[in-house]
Each structure stands twice: as C-alpha cells, then as structure tokens.
C-alpha positions as CSV (number, residue, x, y, z in Angstrom):
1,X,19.4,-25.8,-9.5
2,X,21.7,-25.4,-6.9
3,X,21.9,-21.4,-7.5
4,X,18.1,-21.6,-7.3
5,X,17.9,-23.6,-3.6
6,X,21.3,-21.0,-2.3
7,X,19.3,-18.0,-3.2
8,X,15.6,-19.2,-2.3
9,X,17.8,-20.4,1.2
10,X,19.3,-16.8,1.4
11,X,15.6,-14.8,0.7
12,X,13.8,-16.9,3.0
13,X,16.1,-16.7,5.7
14,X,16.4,-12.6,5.4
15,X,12.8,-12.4,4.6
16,X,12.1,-14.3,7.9
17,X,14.5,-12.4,9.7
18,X,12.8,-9.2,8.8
19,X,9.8,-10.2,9.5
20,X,10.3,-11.1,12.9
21,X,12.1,-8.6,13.5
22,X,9.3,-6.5,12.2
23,X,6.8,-8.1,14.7
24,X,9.5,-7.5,17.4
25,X,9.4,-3.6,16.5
26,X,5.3,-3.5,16.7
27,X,5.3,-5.6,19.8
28,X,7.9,-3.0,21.5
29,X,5.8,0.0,20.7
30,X,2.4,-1.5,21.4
31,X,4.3,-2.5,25.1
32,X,5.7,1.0,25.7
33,X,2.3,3.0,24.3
34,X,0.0,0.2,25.9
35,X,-0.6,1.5,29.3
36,X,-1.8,4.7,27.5
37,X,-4.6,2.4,25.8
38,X,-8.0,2.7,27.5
39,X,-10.5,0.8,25.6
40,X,-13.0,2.2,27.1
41,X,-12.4,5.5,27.4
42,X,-12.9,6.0,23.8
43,X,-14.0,3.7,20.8
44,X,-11.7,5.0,18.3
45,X,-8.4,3.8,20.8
46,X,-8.4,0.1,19.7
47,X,-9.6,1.3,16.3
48,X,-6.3,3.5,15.7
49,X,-4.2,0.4,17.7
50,X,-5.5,-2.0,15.2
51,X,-4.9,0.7,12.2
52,X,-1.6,0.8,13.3
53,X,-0.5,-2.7,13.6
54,X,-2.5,-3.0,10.2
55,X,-0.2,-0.3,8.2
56,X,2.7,-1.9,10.2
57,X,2.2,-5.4,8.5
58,X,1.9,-3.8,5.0
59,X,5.1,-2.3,6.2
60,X,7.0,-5.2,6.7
61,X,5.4,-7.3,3.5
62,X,6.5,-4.1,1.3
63,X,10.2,-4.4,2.4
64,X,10.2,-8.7,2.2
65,X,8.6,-8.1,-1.4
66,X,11.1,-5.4,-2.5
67,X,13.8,-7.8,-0.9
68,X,12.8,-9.9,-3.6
69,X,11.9,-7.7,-6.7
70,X,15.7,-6.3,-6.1
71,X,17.1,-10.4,-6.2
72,X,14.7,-11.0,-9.4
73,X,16.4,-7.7,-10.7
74,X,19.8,-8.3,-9.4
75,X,20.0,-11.8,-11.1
76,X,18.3,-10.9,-14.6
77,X,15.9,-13.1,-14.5
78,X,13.6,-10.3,-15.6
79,X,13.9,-7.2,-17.6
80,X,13.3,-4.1,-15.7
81,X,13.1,-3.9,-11.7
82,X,9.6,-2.1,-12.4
83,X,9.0,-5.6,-14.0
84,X,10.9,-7.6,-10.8
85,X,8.5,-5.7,-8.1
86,X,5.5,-6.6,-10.0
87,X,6.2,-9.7,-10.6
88,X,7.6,-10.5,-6.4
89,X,4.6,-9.1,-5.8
90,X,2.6,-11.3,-7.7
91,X,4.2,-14.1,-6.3
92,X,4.5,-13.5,-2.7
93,X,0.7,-12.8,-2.4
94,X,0.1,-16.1,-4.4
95,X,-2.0,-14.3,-6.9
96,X,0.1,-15.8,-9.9
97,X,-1.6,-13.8,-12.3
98,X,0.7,-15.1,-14.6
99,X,1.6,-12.3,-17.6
100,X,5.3,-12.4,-16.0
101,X,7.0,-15.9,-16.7
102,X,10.6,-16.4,-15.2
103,X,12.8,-18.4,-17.6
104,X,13.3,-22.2,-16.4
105,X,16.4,-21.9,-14.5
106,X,14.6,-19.4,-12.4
107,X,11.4,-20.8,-11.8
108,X,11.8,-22.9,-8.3
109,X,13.2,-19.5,-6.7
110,X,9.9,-18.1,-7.8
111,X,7.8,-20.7,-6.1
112,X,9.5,-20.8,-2.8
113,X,9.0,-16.8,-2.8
114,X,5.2,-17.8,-3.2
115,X,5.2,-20.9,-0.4
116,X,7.7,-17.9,1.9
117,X,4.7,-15.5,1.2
118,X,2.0,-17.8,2.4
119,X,4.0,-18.3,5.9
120,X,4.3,-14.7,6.2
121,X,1.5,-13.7,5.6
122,X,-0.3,-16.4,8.0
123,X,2.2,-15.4,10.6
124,X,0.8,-11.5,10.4
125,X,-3.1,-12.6,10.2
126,X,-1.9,-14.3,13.6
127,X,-0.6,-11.6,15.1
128,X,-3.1,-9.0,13.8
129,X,-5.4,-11.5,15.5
130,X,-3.5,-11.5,19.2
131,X,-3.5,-8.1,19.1
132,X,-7.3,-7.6,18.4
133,X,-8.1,-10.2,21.1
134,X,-5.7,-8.4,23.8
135,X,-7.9,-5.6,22.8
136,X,-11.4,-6.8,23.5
137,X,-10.0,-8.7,26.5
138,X,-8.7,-4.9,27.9
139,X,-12.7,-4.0,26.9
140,X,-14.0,-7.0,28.5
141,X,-12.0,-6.3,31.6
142,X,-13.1,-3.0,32.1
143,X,-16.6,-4.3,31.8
144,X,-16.5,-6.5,34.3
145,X,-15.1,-3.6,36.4
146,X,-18.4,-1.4,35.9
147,X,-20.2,-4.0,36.4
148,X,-18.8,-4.8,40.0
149,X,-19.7,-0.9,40.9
C-alpha cells in the first residue's frame, strides 16, 4: 500500500505540475497575441481564441494521461502500454468502463488517477470559462463604445 500512496503522491504531483504549467503556457500566449484580438472586428476572432484554448486543454490532459499509461506500463500492472493508455484514459475521464481491471495491489493508484482527473479537469472547464468571459466582456466593451458615438 505504501508503493501505491508513493506513486499516486509522485503522479499527482507531476500531473499537477504539468498542468499548471500548461495553463501558464496558454495564459502567456493569449497575453502576448491579446492585443491583436478585436472581438469585434470579426466574429470568427474569439471563435479561433476559444478553439485554441480548447485544443490546448486536450493538449495538456493527453500528456497527464500518457504520464500515467507510461507508470501503469512501467510498473506491470497491465499487459501492454496500448492496454495502459486505454485504461489511464479510462480512468482519468471517470468513465470506468470497466473491461480493464488492475490486480489488487494496484487498485488505489487507479482511483486516485480517477479523483486527480476530476480536479483537472474542473480546473480547465474553469479556465475555458475565464477565458470565454474575458472574451464577451472585450465584445461588451466595444459595445458600449458604439454606443457612446
């Protein structure tokens, strides 16, 4: 059990590491490219902003659920890494279909990869979520501006 709590401590550490610094990397580009954003100069602006950040987060969650395919591989607890990445990402998303079982020594790891997934996942929907509302307050504020003319 110890092993189990070690590595689960190790992944969720790295997995939060890379996520932030993830975020970090989107909020630097969306800083440096945002005084090039006009929302209202065009439509399709905030819509390829939004697309970005989007494929960006599917980005990150790739690389935190390879992270952990390559640990499921690395310490046998399945067959195959085909087998590991389907199962992590199983897991992370909380899907659980279920047809993958780790063996009992292995099973808490698995569940704090699903309760680390849930975090991660919430943490993105918030920032997917800042990031839209930055955007319609840019739109708003240029409304108010024709508005005033």
């Amino acid at each position: 059990m110890f092993a189990n709590l070690a590595l689960a401590t190790l992944m969720v550490s790295l997995t939060v590491a890379v996520h932030l610094g993830g975020l970090l990397g989107l909020l630097w580009v969306l800083r440096n490219r945002g005084h090039r954003i006009r929302a209202h100069e065009s439509r399709l602006v905030p819509l390829g902003v939004i697309l970005f950040v989007v494929l960006g987060l599917v980005a990150i969650h790739s690389v935190e659920i390879w992270l952990y395919g390559a640990a499921f591989w690395a310490i046998g607890a399945v067959a195959d890494f085909e087998t590991a990445l389907y199962f992590s990402t199983v897991t992370f998303t909380t899907l659980g279909y279920g047809d993958v079982v780790l063996e009992g020594n292995w099973r808490l790891f698995g569940a704090i990869e699903a309760g680390n997934g849930l975090i991660l996942f919430g943490w993105s929907t918030a920032f997917l979520l800042s990031v839209t509302s930055r955007l319609r307050l840019l739109e708003h504020d240029w409304l108010e501006k024709t508005d005033a003319d």
